[in-house]
C-alpha positions as CSV (number, residue, x, y, z in Angstrom):
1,X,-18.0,-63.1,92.8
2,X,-21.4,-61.8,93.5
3,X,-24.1,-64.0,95.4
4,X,-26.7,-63.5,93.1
5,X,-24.4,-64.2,89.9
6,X,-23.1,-67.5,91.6
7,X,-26.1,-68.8,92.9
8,X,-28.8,-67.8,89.9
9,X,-26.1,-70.3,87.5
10,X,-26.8,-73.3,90.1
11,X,-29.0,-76.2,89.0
12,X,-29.3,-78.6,92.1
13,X,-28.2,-77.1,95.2
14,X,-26.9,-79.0,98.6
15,X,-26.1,-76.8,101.8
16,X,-24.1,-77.5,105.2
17,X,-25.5,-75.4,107.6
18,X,-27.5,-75.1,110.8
19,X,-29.5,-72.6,112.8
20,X,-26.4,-70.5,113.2
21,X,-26.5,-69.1,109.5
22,X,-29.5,-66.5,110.2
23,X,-29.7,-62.8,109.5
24,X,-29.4,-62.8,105.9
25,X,-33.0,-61.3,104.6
26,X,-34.3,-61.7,107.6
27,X,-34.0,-65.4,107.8
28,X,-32.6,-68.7,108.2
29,X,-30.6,-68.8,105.3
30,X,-31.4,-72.8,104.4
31,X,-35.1,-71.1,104.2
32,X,-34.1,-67.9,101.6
33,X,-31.6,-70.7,99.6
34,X,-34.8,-73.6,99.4
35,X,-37.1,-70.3,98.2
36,X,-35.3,-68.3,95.9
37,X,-33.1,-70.6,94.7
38,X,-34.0,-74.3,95.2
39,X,-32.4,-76.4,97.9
40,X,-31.9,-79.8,96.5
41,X,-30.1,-81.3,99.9
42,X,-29.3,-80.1,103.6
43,X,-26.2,-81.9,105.3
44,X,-26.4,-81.3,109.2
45,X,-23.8,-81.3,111.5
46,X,-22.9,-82.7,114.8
47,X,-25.5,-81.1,117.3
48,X,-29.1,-80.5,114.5
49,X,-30.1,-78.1,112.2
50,X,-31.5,-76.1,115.5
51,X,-28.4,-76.8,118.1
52,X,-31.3,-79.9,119.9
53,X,-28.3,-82.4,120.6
54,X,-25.4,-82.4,122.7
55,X,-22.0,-83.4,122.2
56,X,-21.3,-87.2,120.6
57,X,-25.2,-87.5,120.5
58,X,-26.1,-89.4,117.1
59,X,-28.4,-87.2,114.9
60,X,-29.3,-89.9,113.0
61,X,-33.2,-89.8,114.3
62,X,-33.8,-86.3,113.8
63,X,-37.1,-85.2,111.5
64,X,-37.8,-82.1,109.8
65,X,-40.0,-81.4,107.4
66,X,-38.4,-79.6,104.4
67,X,-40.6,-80.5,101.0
68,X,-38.8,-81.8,98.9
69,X,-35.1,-80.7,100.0
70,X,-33.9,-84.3,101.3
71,X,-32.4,-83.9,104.8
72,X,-28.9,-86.0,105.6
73,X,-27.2,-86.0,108.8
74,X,-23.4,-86.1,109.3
75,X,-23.1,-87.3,112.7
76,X,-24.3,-90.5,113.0
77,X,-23.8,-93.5,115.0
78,X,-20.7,-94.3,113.6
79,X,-17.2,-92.8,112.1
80,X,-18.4,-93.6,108.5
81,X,-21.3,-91.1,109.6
82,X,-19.2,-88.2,109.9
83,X,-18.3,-87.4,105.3
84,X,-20.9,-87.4,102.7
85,X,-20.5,-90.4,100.5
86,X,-19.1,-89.1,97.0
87,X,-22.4,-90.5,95.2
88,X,-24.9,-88.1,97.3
89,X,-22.7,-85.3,96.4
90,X,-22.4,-86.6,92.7
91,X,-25.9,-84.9,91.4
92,X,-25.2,-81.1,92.9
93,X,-23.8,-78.8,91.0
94,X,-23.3,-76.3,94.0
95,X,-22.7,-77.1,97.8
96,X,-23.1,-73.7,99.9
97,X,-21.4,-74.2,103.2
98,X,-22.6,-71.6,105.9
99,X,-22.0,-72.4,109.1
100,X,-20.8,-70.5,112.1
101,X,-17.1,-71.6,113.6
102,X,-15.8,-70.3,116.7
103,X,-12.3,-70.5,116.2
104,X,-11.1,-73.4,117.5
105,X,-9.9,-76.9,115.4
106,X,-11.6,-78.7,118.1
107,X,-15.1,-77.6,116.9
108,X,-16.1,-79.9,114.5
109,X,-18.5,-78.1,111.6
110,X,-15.1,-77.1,109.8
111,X,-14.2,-80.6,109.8
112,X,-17.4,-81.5,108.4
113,X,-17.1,-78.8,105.8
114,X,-13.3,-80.4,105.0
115,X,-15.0,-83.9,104.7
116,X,-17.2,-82.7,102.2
117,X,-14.9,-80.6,100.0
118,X,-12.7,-83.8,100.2
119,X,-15.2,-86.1,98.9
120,X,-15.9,-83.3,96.2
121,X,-11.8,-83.5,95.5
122,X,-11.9,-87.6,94.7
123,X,-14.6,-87.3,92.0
124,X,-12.5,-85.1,90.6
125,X,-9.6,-87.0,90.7
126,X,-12.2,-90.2,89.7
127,X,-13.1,-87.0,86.7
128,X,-16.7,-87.2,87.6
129,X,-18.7,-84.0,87.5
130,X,-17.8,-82.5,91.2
131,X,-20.1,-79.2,93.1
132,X,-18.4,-75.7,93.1
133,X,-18.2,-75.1,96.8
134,X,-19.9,-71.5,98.1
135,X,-18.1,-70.9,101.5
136,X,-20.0,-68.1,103.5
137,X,-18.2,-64.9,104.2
138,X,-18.9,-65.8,108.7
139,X,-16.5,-63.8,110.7
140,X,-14.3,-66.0,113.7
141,X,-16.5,-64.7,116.5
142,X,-12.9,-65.2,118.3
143,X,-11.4,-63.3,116.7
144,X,-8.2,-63.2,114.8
145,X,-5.8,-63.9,117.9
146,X,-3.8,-67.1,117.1
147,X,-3.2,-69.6,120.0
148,X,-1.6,-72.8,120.0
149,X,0.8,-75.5,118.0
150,X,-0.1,-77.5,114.9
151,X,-1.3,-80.5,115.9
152,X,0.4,-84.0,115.4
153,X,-0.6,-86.7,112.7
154,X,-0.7,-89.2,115.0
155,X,-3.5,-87.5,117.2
156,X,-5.4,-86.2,114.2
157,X,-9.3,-87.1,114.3
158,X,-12.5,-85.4,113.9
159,X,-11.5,-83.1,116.8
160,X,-8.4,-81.9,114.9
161,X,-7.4,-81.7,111.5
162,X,-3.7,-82.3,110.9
163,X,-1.4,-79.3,111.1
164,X,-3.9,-77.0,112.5
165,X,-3.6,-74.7,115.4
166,X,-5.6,-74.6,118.4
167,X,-6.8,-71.5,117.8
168,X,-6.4,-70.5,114.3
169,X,-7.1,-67.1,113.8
170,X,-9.3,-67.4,110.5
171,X,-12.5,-66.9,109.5
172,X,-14.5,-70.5,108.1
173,X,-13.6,-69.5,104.7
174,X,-10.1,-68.5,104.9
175,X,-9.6,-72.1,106.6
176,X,-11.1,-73.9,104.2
177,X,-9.5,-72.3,101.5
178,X,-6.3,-72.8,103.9
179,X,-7.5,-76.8,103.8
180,X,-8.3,-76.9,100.1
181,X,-4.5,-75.8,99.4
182,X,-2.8,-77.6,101.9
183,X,-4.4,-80.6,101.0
184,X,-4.2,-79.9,97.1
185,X,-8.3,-80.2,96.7
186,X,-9.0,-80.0,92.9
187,X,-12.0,-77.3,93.4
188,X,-13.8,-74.4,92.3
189,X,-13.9,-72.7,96.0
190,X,-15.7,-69.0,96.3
191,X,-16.4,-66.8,98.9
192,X,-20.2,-66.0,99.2
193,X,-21.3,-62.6,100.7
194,X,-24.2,-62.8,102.9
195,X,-23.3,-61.1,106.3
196,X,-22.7,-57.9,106.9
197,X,-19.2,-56.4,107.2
198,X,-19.9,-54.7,110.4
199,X,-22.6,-56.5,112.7
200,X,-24.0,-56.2,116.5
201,X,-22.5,-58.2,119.0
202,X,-25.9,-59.1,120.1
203,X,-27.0,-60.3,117.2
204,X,-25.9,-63.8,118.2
205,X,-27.5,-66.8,117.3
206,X,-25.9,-70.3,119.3
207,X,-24.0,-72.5,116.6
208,X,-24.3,-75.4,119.3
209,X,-26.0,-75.8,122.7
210,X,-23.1,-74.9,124.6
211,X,-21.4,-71.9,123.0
212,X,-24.5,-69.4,124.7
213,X,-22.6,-66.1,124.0
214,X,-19.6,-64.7,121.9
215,X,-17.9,-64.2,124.9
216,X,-17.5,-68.2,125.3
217,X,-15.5,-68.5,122.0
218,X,-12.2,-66.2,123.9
219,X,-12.4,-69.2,126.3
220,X,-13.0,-71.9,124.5
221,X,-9.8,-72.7,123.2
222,X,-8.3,-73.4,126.4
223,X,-11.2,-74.5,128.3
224,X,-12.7,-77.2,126.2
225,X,-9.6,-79.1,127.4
226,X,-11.6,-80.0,130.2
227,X,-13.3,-82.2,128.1
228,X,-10.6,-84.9,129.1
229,X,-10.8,-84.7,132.5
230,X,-13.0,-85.3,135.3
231,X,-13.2,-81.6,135.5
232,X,-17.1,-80.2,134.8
233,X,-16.5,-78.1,132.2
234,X,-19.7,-76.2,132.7
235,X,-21.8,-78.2,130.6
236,X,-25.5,-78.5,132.4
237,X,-24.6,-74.9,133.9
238,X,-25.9,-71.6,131.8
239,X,-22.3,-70.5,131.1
240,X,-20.3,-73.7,129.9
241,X,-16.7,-73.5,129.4
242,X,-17.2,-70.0,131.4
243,X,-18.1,-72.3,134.2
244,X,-16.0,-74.9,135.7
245,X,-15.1,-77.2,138.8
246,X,-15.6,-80.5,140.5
247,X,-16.8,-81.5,143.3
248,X,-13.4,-81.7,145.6
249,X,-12.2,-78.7,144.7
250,X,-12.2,-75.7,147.5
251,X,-13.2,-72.4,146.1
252,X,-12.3,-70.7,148.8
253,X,-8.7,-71.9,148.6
254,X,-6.9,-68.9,148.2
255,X,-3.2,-70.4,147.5
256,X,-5.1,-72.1,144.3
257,X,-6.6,-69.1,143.1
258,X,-3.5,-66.7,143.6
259,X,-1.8,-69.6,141.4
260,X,-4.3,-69.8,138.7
261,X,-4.4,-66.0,137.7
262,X,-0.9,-65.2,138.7
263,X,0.7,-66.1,134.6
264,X,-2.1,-63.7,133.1
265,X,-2.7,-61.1,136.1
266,X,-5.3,-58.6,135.1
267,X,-6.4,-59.8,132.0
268,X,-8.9,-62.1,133.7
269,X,-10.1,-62.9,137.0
270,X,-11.8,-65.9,138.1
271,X,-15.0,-65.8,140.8
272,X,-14.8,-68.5,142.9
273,X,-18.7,-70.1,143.0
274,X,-20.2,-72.8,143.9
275,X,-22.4,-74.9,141.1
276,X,-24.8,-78.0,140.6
277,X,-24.9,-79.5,136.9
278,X,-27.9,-80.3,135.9
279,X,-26.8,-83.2,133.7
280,X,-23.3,-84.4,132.1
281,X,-20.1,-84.3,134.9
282,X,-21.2,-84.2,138.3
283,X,-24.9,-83.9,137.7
284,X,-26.7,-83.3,140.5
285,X,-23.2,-82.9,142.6
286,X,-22.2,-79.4,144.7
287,X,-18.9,-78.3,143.0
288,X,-16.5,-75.7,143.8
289,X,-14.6,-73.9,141.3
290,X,-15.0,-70.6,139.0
291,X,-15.8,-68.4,136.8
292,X,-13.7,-66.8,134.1
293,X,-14.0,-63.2,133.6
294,X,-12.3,-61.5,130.8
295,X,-10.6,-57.9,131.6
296,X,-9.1,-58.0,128.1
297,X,-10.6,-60.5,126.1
298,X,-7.7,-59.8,123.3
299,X,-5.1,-60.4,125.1
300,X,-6.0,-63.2,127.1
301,X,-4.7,-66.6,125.8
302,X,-7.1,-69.3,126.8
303,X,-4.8,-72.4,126.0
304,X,-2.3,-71.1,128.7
305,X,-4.9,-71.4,131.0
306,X,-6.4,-74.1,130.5
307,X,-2.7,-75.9,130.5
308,X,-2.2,-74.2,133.6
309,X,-5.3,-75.1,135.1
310,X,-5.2,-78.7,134.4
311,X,-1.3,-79.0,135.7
312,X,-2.3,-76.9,138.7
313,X,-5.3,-79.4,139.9
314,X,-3.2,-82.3,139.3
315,X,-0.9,-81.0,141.5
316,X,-3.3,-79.6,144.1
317,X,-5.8,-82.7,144.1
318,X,-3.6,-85.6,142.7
319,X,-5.4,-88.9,144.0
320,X,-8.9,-87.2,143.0
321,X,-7.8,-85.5,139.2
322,X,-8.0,-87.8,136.7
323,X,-7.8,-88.0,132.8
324,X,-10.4,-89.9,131.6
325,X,-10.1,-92.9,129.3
326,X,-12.4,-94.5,126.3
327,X,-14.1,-93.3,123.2
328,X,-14.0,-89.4,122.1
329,X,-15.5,-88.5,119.1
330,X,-15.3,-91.8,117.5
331,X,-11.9,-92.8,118.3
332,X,-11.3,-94.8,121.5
333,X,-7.2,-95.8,120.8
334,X,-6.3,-92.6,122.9
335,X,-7.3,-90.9,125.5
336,X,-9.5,-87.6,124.6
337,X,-6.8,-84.9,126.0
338,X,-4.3,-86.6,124.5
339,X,-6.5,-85.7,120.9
340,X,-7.5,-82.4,121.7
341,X,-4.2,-81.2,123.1
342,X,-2.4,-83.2,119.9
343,X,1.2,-82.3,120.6
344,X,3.7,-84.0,123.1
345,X,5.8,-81.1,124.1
346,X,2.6,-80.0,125.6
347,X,1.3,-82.9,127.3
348,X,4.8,-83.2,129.0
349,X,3.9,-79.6,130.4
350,X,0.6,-81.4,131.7
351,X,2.8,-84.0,133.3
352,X,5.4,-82.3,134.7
353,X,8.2,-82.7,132.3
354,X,8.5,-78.6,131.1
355,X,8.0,-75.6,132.6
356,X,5.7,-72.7,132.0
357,X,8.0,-70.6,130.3
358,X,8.8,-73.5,128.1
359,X,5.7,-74.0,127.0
360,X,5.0,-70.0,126.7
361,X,8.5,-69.5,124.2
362,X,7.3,-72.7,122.4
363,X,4.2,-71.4,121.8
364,X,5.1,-68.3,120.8
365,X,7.1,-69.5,118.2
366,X,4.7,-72.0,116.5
367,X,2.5,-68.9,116.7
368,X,4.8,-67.4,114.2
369,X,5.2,-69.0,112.0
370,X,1.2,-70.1,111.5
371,X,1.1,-66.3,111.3
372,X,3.3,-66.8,108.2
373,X,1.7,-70.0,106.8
374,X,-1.7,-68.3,106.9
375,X,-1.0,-64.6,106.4
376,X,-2.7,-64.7,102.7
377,X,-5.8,-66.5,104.2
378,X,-8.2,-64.4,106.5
């Protein structure tokens, strides 16, 4: 449907969205929606409308001055933060969701979006007047390489949504309209056009603080792993999740390097630096370890790295790796790599159990057949 026929039909408007959505006329689009349209409500996700926040950092005191379009934050203090309430959605007739993914489940604005188009789905079941859903046409910035296995019920949380891949392959609306059928949403769900089919790789605006450049989304899949470990995943450095290390490993050990690119040889290379953090792991600390450089940013599959990597410096540094334990995203019952890997054949690769070549032929094959499962979703 055209943008202009969709939009100039709506009545009260509500929009999930952040400084990421930008291009379209020039703008911001929140600011083009509030003036030419009317923006009734903006929903923010985890990290501010402008990408202030860092990860798991409540948004709940952030102020912005909009007029009269009523500002609500979905990332609170607490895990009934993280959905709209079905009342606050219950006076919109339209809820635009334009928001940049980069192509992982673990990124949560997706997840946001899915809360909201689920609280949309239960007044419709309660048959209560629900908002059509506008779902922006935003590429994956990733790409459409698929990577991964569908993760487990049992580690599902706001870091993965059931079923989903590690690296899905899909633009935000073909997920969500993957979501919406696989989870039988009673909705109204259209595709609204307001980027460009072909854009410039520099025209890249930060969806979150620590996603700095397009190339960070071919990594991220793999690298944010890191994120349950006592390994710095570059946070507090200017090229997270490109960056990473700790301060007991030796960069200049050639034996770990020669181990760590050997599965994937000249599709990337790592440089072996040295780095201080400036806050988060190791802040303030001199750590050795690397940068990842893609050769062939297609081909290179960053969740067979970052399995590799994590395996590989358990076994190199074992009494000074460690997992680390308590709360992740709101849900302290497991540890966090247990959630964001979200599959047991693969954490038995991280402890030993299977090989590499297991884990390559089991991952080609849930590959597959997510290929098949999504082929009528882009």
């Amino acid at each position: 449907m055209k943008k202009s026929r969709i939009l100039s039909d709506a009545k009260s408007i509500g929009m999930i969205t952040n400084q990421s959505a930008y291009g379209w006329k020039g703008d911001y689009h929140f600011r083009i929606i509030q003036k030419e349209y009317g923006l009734k409500k903006l929903f923010l996700p985890e990290h501010g409308l402008f990408a202030e926040l860092q990860d798991q950092v409540s948004g709940s005191g952030l102020i912005y001055d909009l007029g009269e379009t009523q500002v609500l934050n979905l990332y609170g203090d607490n895990e009934e933060s993280l959905a709209p309430a079905e009342d606050i959605l219950s006076d919109l007739d339209t809820l635009i969701i334009d928001i940049r993914d980069v192509g992982a489940r673990y990124y949560t604005f997706l997840t946001t979006a899915l809360y909201a188009m689920q609280a949309a789905d239960r007044l419709a079941k309660k048959g209560r007047p629900r908002p059509k859903i506008l779902v922006s046409n935003a590429k994956n910035p990733a790409g459409s390489k698929i990577e991964g296995s569908p993760l487990d019920k049992k580690f599902s949380s706001f870091v993965g949504v059931e079923g989903t891949l590690h690296r899905h392959g899909l633009s935000a609306a073909g997920l969500l309209e993957y979501y919406k059928d696989k989870f039988n949403l009673d909705l109204e769900l259209y595709r609204l056009d307001l980027y460009p089919k072909k854009s410039s790789e520099f025209l890249w605006v930060p969806p979150s603080p620590n996603i700095p450049a397009q190339t960070t989304c071919y990594v991220y899949a793999g690298l944010c792993l890191l994120e349950g470990t006592n390994l710095s995943e570059g946070r507090g450095t200017t090229r997270p999740f490109e960056t990473f290390g700790a301060p007991y490993i030796n960069d200049l050990d050639r034996s770990l390097l020669e181990k760590l690119e050997e599965k994937q040889k000249g599709i990337f290379r790592l440089r072996p630096l040295k780095f201080i953090p400036t806050f988060h792991k190791h802040a303030g600390e001199v750590c050795g370890g690397y940068q990842i450089l893609l050769d062939k940013p297609k081909k290179f599959h960053s969740l067979l790295f970052g399995l590799l990597l994590i395996r590989t410096l358990r076994e190199f540094y074992p009494d000074k790796f460690t997992f680390l334990q308590g709360p992740y995203e709101f849900r302290s019952d497991l540890p966090a790599i247990q959630l964001l890997v979200g599959d047991q054949f693969l954490l038995d690769y991280l402890d030993g159990k299977r090989s590499y070549s297991e884990i390559q032929d089991y991952l080609e094959d849930t590959e597959k057949k997510w290929k098949k499962v999504t082929k009528h979703y882009s």
